[in-house]
C-alpha positions as CSV (number, residue, x, y, z in Angstrom):
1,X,0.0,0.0,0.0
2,X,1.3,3.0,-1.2
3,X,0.6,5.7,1.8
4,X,1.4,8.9,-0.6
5,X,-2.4,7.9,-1.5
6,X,-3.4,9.5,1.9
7,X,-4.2,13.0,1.7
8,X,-5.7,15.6,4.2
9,X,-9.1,15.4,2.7
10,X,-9.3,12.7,0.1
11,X,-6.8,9.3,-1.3
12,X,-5.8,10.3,-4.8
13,X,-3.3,7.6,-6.6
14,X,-3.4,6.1,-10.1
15,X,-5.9,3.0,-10.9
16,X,-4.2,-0.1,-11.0
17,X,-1.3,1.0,-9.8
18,X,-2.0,2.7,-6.3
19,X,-5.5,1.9,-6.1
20,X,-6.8,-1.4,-7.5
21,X,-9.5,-3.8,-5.7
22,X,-8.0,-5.4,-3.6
23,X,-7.0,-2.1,-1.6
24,X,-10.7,-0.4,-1.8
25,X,-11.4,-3.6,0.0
26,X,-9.7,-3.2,2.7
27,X,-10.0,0.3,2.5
28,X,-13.6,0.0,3.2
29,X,-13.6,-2.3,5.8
30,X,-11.4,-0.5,8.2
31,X,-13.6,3.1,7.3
32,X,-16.7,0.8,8.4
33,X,-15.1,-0.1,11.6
34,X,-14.0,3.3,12.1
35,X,-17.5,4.9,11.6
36,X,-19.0,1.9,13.5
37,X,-16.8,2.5,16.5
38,X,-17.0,6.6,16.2
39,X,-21.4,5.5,16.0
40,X,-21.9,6.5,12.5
41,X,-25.3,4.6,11.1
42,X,-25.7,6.2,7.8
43,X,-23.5,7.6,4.8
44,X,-23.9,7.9,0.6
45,X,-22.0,7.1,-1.7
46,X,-21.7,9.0,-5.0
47,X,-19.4,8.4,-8.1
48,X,-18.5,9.7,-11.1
49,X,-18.3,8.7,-14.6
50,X,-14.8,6.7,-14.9
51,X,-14.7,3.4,-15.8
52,X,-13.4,2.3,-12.1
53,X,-16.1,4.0,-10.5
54,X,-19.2,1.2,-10.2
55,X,-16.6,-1.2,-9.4
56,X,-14.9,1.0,-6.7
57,X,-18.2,2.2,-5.6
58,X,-19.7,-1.4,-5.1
59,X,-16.7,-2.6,-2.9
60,X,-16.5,0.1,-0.7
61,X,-20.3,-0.4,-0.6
62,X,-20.0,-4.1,0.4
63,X,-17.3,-3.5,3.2
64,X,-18.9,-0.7,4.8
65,X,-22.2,-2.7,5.3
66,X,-20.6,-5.3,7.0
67,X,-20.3,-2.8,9.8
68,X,-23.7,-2.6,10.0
69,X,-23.5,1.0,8.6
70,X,-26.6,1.8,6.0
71,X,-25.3,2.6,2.8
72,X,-27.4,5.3,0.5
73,X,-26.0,4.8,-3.1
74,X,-26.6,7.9,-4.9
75,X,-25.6,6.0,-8.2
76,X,-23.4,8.8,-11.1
77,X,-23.6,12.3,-9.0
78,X,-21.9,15.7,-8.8
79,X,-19.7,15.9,-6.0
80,X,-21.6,18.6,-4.8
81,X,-24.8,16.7,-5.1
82,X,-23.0,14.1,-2.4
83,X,-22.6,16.9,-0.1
84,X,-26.3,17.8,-0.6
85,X,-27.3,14.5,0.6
86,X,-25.8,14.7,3.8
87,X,-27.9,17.3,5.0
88,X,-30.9,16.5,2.7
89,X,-31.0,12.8,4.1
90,X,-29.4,14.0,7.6
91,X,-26.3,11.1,7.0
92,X,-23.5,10.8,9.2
93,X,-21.3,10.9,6.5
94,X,-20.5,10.4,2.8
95,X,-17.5,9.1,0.1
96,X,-17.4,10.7,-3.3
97,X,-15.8,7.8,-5.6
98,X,-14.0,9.7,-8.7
99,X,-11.8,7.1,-9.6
């Protein structure tokens, strides 16, 4: 795992090379026990309209829930639109896949 991926507000690396499956996998699971741990019960999850995205989007989807933590897929958004949705929705939180 390359940790220059780990930025103050976001992971930014190149597909396939810094970020492939196997690392949004475990990527999601330890966010889930995070949020689980920190009492988050509900987040969305947005993406844009790169090929990686659904993919991406479905894993960290799969890991989070098995935290427990209710998942609101918001399917092909604008980032802002994912913000929205936290306050629309009143979520604990939200990811914004553009990868």
């Amino acid at each position: 795992m390359n940790p220059q991926v780990f930025r103050e507000y976001d992971i930014r690396g190149v597909v396939g090379r810094d970020l492939d499956d196997d690392f949004v996998e475990r990527l999601s699971r330890a966010m889930g026990v995070y949020w689980s741990e920190k009492g988050v019960k509900r987040v969305s999850i947005g993406m844009d309209a790169r090929l990686s995205s659904p993919r991406f989007r479905d894993i960290l989807k799969h890991g989070i829930t098995m935290s427990g933590i209710d998942v609101y897929d918001l399917g092909m958004v604008p980032t802002p639109v994912m913000y929205f949705s936290l306050f629309r929705l009143d979520l604990d939180g939200g990811i914004q896949v553009t990868g």
